[in-house]
C-alpha positions as CSV (number, residue, x, y, z in Angstrom):
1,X,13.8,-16.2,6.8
2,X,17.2,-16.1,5.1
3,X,17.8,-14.2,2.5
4,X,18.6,-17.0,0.0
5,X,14.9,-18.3,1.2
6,X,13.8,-14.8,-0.2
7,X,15.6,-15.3,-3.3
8,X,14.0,-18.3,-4.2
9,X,10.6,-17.3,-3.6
10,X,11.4,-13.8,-5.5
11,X,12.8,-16.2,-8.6
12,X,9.2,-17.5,-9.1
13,X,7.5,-14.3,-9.5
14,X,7.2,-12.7,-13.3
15,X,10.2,-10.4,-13.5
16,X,7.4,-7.6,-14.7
17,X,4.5,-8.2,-11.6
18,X,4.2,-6.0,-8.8
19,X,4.5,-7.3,-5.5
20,X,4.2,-5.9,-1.9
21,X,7.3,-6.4,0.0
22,X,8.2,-5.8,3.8
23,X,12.0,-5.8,4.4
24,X,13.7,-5.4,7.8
25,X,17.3,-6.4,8.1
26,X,19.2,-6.9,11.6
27,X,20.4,-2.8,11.5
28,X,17.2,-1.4,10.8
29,X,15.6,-3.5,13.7
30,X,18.3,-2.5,16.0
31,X,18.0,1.3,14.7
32,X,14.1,1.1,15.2
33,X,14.4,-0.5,18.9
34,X,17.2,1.9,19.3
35,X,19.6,-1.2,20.7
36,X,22.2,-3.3,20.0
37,X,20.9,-7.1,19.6
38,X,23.4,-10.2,19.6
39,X,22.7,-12.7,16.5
40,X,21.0,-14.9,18.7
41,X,18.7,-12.3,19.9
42,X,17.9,-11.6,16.1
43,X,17.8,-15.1,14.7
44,X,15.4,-15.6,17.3
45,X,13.5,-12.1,16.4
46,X,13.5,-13.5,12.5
47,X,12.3,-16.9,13.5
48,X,9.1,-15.5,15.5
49,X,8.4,-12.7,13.2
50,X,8.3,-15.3,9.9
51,X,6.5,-18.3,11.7
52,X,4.2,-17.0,14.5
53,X,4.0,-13.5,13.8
54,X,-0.2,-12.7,12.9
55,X,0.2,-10.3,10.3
56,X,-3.6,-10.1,9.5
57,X,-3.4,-6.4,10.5
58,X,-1.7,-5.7,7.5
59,X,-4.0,-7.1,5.1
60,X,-6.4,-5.4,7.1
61,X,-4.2,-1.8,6.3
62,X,-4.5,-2.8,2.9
63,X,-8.0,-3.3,2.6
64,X,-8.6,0.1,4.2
65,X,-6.2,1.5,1.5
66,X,-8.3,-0.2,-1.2
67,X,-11.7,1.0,-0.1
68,X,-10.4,4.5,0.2
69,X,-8.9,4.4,-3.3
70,X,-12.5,2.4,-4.5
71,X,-13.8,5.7,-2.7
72,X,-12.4,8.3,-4.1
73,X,-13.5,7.3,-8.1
């Protein structure tokens, strides 16, 4: 996604709501994988992880979150 994509979205959400965010720019990805990556390598990382990435295992994450905060009342 590029960042002005981002913005837009962000522009429609009340200034005051809480959101979850996941962030990852091209130097954190490369400090992470502990490599360098040419901007093809990391359009092509962006691409994948924003249009066929399953990220169902993080609303999973969150549900466990939920139920252990619903359990601890």
């Amino acid at each position: 996604m590029l960042v002005k994509e981002a913005i837009e979205i962000l522009e429609e959400e009340p200034l005051e709501d809480n959101i979850i965010i996941a962030h990852w720019n091209k130097e954190s990805i490369e400090h992470a994988l502990d490599t360098t990556l040419s901007n093809d390598e990391w359009s092509h990382l962006c691409f994948e992880g924003s249009n066929s990435q399953e990220w169902s295992f993080i609303i999973e994450g969150l549900e466990t979150i939920l139920e252990l905060k619903r359990s601890n009342k």
